[in-house]
N, C-alpha and C positions, 0 to 999 in steps of 0.2 A: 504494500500500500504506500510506503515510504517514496519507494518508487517511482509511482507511477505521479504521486505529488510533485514530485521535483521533476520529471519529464513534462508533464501537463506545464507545471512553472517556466522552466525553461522552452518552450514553446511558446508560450504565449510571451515572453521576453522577447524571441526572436521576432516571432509576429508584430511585436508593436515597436519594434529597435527600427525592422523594415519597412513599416512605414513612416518612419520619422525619414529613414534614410530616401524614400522617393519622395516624401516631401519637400525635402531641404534640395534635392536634385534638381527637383521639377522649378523651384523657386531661382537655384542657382541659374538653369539653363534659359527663366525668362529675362533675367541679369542680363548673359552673356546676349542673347539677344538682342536687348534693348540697345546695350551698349553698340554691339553690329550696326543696329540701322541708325542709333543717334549716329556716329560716327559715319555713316555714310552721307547723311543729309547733312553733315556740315563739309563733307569732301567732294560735295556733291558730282567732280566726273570721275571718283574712282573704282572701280571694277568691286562689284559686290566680293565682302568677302562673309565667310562660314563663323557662324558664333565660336567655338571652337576648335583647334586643327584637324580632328578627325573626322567634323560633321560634313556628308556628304549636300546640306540644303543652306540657304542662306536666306532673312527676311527681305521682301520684295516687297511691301506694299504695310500699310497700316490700316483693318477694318475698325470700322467703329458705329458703335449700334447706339446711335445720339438719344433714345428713349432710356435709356438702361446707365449712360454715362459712363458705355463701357468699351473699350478697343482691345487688337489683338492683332498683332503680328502676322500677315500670312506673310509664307515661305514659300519658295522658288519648286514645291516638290509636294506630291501628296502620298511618297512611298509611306511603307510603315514606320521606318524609324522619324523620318517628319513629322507625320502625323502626330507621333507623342510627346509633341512639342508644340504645336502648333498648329492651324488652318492649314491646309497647302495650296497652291496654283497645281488645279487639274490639268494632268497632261491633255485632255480633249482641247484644252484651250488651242491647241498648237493645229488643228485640225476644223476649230470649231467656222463654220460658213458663214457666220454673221459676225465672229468677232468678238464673243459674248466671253464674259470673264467668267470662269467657272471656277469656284473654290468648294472643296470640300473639308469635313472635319470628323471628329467621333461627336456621338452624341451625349455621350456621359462625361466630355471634359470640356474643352474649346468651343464648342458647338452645342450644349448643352442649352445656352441660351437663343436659342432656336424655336425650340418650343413656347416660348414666351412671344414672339414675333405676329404681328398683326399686321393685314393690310392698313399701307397710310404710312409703317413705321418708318421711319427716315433713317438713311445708312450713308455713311460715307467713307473713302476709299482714297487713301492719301498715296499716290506712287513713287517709286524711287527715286524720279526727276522732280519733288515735291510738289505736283500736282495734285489737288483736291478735288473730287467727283465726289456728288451729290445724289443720293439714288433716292426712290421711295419703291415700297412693297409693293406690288401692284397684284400678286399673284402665288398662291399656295398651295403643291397637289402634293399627295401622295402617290407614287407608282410603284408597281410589283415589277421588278428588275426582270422578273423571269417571264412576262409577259409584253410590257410595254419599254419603251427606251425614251429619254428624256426630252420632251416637246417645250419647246419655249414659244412663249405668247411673242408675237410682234408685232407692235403696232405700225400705225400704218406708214409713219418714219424711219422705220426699219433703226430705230436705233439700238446700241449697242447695251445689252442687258447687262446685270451682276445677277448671276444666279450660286446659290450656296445650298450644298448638300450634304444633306448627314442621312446614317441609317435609322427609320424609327420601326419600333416604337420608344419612344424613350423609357426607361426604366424598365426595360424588359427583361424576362429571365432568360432569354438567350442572345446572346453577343451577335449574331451573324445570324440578319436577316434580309432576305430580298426586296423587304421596303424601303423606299428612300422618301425622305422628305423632301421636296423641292423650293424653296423659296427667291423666288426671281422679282430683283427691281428692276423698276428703269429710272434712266438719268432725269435730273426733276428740271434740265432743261425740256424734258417732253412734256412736264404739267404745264411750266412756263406757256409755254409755245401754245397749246390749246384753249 
């Protein structure tokens, strides 16, 4: 019984040792981030560099969900090691026909505040050249991956979207599901304009 005390103990020491230690990681590497893109925007033409030497992504752009008074860092990549750090730039973007900025995220960390997201919400999207774009929600579906593939609204400007995707349902009991939440702005020079 002694035993199994002191194993039970020391387990749950380790358990709670490890999440201190991805805590203070996860905290570290939005540090080294920040630092990345501040340092970029005051060097403004020089060659992005990697929060750290071994990280294969680098911050690319600045989101910020103006209802929430809350921003985040997307990154050059939406591999998995990115992703546990941050938003990424979807590779589709490279392919996409319209131009449209696709980022994705997880939904239980970065992108968590997704779920909260209402048509009307106003988003904006600060780029490496310190440009500021202005979006509004305009538009919220869900699709099953394994049925349908990602349709973006265009209006009749054809202007260039922000759309951001994460997997829902949020808080679910399985990790890996074929839902995607879709949430797509457009630039609020298109409310302007109408």
């Amino acid at each position: 019984m002694k035993y199994i005390t002191s194993i039970c103990f020391a387990l749950a020491m380790y358990a709670l040792l490890t999440s201190f230690y991805m805590t203070a990681k996860a905290h570290l590497a939005q540090a080294l981030m920040t630092y990345a893109w501040d340092k970029r925007q005051i060097e403004k033409f020089s060659i992005p560099k990697p929060p750290w030497p071994w990280a294969d992504f680098h911050p690319i752009a600045k989101l910020s969900f103006m209802r929430f008074n809350l921003s985040q860092l997307v990154l050059n990549s939406d591999s998995g090691q990115a992703l546990a750090f941050g938003p990424g730039l979807t590779a589709a973007n490279t392919v996409s026909q319209h131009g449209d900025i696709i980022i994705s995220g997880h939904n239980d960390s970065h992108f968590a505040i997704l779920e909260k997201l209402k048509i009307g919400d106003e988003l904006q999207l600060e780029t490496l050249n310190a440009e500021v774009l202005h979006y509004r929600i305009e538009n919220l579906q869900i699709i099953d991956t394994r049925k349908n593939q990602l349709q973006v609204y265009k209006n009749a400007d054809d202007e260039q979207s922000l759309i951001l995707v994460t997997c829902y349902p949020f808080n679910g009991l399985v990790s890996q599901t074929p839902y995607r939440l879709i949430v797509q702005a457009l630039p609020m020079t298109y409310f302007k304009e109408t």
